[in-house]
C-alpha positions as MATLAB code, in Angstrom:
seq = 'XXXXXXXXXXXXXXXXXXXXXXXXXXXXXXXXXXXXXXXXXXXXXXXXXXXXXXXXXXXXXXXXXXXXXXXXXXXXXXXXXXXXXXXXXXXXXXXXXXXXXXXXXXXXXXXXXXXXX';
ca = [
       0.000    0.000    0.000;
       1.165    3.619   -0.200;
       1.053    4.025    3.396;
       3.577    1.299    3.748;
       5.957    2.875    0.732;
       5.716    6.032    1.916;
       6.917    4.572    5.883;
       9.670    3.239    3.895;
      10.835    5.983    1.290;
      10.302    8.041    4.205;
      13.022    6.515    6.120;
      14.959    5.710    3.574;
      15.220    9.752    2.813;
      16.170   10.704    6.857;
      18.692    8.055    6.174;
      20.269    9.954    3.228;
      19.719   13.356    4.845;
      21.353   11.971    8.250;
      24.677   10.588    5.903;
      24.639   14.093    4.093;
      24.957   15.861    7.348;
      27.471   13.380    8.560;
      29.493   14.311    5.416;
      29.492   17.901    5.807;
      30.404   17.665    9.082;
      32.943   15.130    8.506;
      34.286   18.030    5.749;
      34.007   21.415    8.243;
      35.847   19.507   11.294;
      38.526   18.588    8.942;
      39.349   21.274    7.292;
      39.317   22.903   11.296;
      42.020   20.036   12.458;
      44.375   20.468    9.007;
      44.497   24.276    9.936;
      45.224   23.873   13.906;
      47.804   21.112   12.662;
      49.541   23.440   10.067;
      49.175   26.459   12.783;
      50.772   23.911   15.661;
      53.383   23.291   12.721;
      54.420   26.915   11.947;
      54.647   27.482   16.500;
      58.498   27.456   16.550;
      59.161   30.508   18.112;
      60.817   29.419   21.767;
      61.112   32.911   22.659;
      64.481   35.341   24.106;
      62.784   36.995   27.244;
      60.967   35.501   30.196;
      58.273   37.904   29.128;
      58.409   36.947   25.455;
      57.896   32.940   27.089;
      55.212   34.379   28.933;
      53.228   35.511   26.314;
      54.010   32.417   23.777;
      52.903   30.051   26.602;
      49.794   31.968   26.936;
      49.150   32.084   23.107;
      49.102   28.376   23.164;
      47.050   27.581   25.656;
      44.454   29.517   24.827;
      45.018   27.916   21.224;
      44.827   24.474   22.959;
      41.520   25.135   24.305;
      40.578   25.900   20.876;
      41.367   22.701   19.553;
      40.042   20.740   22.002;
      36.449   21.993   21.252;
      37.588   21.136   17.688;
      38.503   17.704   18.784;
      35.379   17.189   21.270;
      33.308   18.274   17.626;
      35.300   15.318   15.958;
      35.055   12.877   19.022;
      31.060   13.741   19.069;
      30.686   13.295   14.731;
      33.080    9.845   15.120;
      30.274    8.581   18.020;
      27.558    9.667   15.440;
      29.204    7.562   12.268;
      29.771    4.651   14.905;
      25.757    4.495   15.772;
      25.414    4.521   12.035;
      27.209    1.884   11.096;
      26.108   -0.189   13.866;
      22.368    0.310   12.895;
      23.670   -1.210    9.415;
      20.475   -0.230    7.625;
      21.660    2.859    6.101;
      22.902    2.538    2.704;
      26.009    3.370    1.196;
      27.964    3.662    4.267;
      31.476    2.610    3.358;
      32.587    6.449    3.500;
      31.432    6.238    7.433;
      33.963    4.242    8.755;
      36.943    5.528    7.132;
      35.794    9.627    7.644;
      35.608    8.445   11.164;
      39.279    6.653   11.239;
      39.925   10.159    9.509;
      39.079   12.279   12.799;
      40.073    9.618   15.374;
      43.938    9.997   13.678;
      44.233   13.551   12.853;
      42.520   14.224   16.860;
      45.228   11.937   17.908;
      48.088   14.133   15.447;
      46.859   17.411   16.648;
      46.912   16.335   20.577;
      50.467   14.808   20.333;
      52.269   18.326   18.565;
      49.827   19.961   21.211;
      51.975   18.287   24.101;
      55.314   18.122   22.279;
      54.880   22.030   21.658;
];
């Protein structure tokens, strides 16, 4: 009946909007963590003056706590694609799993030049 095909096409479309969402997000939090990584990258300054060391330390933690709501954003999308793929009725998900290897190793780059810095 139509009721029944429209229950179905129904969910089959929150489905695809749900993935669509996941994608952009997947796309906005990493083009966030490749800037924070090339920004930790270009932080080689070890300053000359205590003050100088003062203010550097200051500029990076307040960067830190930057990228840690960048990396709580990733950690919170990589939960989302997990619950996806273990409902295993959405179609087409074989971009889910590795987008969310994606975050889990560039949240895992970013932390580790956070602490070396």
């Amino acid at each position: 009946t139509f009721d029944e095909f429209w229950q179905q096409h129904s969910a089959r479309l929150h489905q695809y909007l749900e993935l669509k969402t996941f994608e952009q997000d997947f796309k906005a939090i990493q083009i966030a963590l490749d800037r924070h990584l090339k920004t930790v990258s270009e932080l080689t300054e070890v300053g000359e003056t205590v003050d100088r060391v003062d203010t550097l330390i200051r500029d990076l933690v307040a960067f830190q706590k930057l990228c840690v709501s960048e990396v709580e954003r990733a950690e919170e999308l990589v939960s989302n694609g997990e619950r996806m793929l273990r409902g295993r009725h959405y179609l087409h998900l074989d971009c889910v799993a590795p987008k969310c290897e994606e975050l889990q190793r560039m949240s895992v780059t970013l932390a580790d030049r956070l602490q070396r810095r």
